[in-house]
C-alpha positions as CSV (number, residue, x, y, z in Angstrom):
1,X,0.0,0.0,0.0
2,X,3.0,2.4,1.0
3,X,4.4,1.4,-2.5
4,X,1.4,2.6,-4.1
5,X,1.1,5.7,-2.4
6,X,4.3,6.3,-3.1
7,X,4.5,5.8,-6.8
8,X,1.0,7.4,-7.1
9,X,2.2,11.0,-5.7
10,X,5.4,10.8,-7.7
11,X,2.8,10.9,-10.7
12,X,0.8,13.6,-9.6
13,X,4.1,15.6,-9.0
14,X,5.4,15.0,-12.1
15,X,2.2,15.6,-13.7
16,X,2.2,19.4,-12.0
17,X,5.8,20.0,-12.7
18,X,4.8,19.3,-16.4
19,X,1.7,21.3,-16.7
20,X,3.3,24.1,-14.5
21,X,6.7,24.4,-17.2
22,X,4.6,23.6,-20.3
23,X,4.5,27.5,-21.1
24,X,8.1,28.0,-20.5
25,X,9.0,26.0,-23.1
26,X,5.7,26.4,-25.2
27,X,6.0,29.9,-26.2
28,X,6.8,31.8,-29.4
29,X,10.5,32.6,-29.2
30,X,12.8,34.0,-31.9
31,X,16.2,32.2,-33.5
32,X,18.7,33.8,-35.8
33,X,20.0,31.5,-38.9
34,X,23.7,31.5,-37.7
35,X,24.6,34.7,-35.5
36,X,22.8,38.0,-35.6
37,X,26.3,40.3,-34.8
38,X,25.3,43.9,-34.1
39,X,25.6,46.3,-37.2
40,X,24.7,43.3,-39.2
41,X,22.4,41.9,-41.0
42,X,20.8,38.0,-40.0
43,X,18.2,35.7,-40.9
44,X,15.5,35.4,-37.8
45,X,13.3,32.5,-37.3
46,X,10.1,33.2,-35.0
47,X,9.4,30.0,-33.4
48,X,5.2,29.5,-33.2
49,X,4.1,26.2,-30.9
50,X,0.3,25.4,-31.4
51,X,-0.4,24.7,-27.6
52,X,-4.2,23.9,-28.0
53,X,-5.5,20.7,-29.2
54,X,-8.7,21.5,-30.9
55,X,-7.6,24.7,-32.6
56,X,-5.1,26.1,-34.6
57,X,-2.8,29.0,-35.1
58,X,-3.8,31.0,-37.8
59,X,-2.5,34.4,-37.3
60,X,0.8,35.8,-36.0
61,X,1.6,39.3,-35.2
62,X,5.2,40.6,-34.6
63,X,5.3,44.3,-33.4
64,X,9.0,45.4,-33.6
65,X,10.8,47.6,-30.6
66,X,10.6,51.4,-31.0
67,X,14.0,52.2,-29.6
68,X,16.0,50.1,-32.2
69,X,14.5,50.6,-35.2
70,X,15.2,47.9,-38.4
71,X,15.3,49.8,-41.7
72,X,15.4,46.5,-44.0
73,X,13.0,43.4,-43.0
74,X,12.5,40.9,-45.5
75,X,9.9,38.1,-45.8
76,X,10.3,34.5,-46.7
77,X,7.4,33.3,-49.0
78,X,5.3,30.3,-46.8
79,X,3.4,28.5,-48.2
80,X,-0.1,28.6,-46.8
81,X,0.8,32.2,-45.2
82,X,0.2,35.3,-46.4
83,X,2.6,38.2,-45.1
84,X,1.6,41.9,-44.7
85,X,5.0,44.3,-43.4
86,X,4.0,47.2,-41.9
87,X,6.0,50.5,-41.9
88,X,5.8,54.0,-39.8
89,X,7.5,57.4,-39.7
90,X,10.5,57.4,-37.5
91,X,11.2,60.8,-35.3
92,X,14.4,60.8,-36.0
93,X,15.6,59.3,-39.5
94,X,18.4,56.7,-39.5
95,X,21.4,55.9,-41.8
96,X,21.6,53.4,-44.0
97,X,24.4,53.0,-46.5
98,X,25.1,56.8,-46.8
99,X,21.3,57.4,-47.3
100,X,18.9,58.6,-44.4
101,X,15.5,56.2,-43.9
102,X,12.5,58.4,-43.0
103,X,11.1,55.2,-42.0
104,X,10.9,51.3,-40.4
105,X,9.1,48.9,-40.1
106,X,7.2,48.5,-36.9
107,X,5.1,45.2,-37.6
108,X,5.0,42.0,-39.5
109,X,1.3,40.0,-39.5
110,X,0.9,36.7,-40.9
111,X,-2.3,35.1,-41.9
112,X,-3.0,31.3,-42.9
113,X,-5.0,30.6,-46.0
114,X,-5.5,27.6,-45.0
115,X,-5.4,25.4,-41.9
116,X,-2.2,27.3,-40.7
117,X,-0.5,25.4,-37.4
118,X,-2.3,22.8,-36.9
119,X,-2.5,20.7,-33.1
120,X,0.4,18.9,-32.4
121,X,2.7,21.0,-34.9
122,X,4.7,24.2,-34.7
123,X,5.9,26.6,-37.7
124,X,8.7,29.1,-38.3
125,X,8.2,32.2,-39.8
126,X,11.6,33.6,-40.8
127,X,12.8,37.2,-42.1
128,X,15.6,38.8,-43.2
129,X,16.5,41.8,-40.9
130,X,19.2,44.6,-40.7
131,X,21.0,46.6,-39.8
132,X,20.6,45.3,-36.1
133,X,21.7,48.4,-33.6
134,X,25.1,48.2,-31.8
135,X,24.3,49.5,-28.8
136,X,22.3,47.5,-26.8
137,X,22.8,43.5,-26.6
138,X,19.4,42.1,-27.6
139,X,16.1,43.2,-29.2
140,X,13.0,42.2,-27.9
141,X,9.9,41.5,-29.9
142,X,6.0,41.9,-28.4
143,X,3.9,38.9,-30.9
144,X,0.3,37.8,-30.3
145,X,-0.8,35.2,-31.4
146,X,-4.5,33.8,-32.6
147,X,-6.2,30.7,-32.9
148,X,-9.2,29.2,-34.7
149,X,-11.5,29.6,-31.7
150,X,-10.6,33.4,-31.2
151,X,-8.4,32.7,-28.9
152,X,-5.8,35.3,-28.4
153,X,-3.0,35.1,-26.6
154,X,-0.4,37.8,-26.1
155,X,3.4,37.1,-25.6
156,X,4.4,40.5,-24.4
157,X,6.1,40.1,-21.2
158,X,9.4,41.4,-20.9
159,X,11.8,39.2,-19.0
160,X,14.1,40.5,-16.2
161,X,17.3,39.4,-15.6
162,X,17.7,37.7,-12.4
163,X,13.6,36.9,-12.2
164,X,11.7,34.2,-12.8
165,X,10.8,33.9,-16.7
166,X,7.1,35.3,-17.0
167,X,4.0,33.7,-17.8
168,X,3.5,34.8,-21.5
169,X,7.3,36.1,-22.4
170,X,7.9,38.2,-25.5
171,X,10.5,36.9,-27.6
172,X,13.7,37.8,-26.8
173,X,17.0,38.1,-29.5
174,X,20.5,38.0,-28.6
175,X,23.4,39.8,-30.7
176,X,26.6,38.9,-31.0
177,X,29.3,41.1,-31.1
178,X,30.2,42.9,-33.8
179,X,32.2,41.3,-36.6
180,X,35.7,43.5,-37.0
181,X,34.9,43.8,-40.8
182,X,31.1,44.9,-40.6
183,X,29.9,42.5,-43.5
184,X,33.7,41.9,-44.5
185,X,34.7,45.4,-46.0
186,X,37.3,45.8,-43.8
187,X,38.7,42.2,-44.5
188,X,37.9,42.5,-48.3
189,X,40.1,45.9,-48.1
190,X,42.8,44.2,-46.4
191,X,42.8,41.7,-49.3
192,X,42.8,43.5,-52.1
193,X,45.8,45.9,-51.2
194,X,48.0,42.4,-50.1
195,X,46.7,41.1,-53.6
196,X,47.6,44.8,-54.9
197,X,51.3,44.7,-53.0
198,X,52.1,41.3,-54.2
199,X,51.2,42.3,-57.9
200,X,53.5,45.5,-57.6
201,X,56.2,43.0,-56.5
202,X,56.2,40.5,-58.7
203,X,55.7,43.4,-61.5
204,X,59.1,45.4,-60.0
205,X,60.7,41.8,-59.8
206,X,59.5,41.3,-63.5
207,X,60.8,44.5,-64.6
208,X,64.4,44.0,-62.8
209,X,64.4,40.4,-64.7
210,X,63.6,42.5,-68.1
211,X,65.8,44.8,-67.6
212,X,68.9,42.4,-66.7
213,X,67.8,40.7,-69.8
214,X,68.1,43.3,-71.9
215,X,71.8,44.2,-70.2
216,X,73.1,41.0,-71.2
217,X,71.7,40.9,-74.8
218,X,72.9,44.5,-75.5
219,X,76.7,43.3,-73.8
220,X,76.1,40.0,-75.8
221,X,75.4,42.3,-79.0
222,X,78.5,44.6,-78.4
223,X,81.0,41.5,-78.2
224,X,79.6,39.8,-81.1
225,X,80.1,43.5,-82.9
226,X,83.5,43.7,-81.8
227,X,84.8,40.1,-82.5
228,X,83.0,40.5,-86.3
229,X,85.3,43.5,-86.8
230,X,88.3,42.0,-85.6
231,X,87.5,39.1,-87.9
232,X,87.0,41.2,-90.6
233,X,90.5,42.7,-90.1
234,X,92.3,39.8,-89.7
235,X,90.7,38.5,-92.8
236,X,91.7,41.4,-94.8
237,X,95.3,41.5,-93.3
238,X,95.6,37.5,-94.6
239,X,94.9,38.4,-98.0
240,X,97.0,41.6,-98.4
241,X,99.9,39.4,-97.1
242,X,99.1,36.5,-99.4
243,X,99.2,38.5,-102.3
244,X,102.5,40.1,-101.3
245,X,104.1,36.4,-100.7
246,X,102.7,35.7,-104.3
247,X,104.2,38.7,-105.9
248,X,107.5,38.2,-104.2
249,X,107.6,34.4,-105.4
250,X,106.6,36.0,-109.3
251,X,109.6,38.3,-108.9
């Protein structure tokens, strides 16, 4: 009887420990494809569990923070999805590429054509965004999301460092730090003048070769010049004296 008392409240507690931590790990949370390094640009994955099991998710609503504004975000087509981005006047215009934004966007909403996430399932909605700030360490994003039934629910806490994760959590992103090249140019600058050094050596060390070519074939000219001459004279001196030593013998 003890036994079965025992093994019968180990159930129940585990049972409560898993309905108590299903909505920590059950809510919509946010991934980059990679890293997301600040002044970059990444790839984002929002994360969408269908927690109910007789509806479905059918709408998702990302609202982006006002105090780091993101100039460039980019859908990925999905299928069954359609995607509407939403854009608003900024108070004070960013810059982007040597070119001032007036605006950002400020939400993304997707909406399912069809059955969208069905019970038992989960989807990713991914985007391209950039340029993430470099002055604070992560962003977070407010999303609500809507089932079948009406059901909305709103993921909008913002969790505290040090506290215990809240009930609905917004998602949260981490950035890395900042990559010493920001998108490579640095790197790509540092290439091109080694690639540019190396061709002005191997030019100088091309021109030295050309030039000591062209040393020895003009001395190799000018001893073939003078060694023809002296042929020539010797030549000439040979016949003068064998006509004399023929004259002498006529005589």
């Amino acid at each position: 009887m003890k036994a079965s008392r025992i093994a019968a409240a180990t159930a129940v507690a585990g049972s409560a420990v898993l309905a108590l931590s299903g909505p920590a790990f059950a809510h919509v949370s946010v991934q980059p494809e990679g890293s997301a390094a600040k002044g970059g640009y990444a790839v984002v994955d929002f994360k969408v569990p269908n927690e109910r099991d007789d509806a479905s998710t059918v709408k998702l609503e990302v609202n982006f923070p006002a105090d780091h504004p993101l100039a460039s975000v980019m859908p990925q087509p999905l299928p069954g999805w359609s995607v509407k981005v939403t854009k608003s006047k900024l108070d004070k215009p960013l810059t982007m590429h040597g070119e001032k934004i007036d605006e950002a966007v400020t939400k993304v909403t997707w909406t399912a054509d069809g059955k969208g996430v069905e019970p038992g399932y989960f989807q990713k909605f991914p985007l391209s965004v950039g340029a993430l700030p470099e002055d604070t360490d992560q962003l977070v994003f407010k999303a609500i999301q809507t089932y079948s039934d009406k059901e909305v629910v709103r993921w909008i806490e913002v969790p505290q460092e040090g506290q215990a994760e809240p009930e609905n959590p917004a998602p949260v992103l981490e950035l890395s730090a900042a990559a010493d090249d920001h998108h490579g140019t640095s790197a790509a600058a540092d290439k091109a003048a080694d690639k540019a050094a190396d061709e002005t050596d191997g030019k100088t060390g091309q021109t030295a070769a050309a030039d000591d070519n062209e040393g020895a074939k003009s001395g190799s000219d000018t001893t073939a010049r003078v060694l023809g001459v002296a042929g020539i004279v010797i030549g000439a001196a040979g016949v003068a004296y064998g006509v004399l030593a023929g004259r002498r013998r006529t005589a």
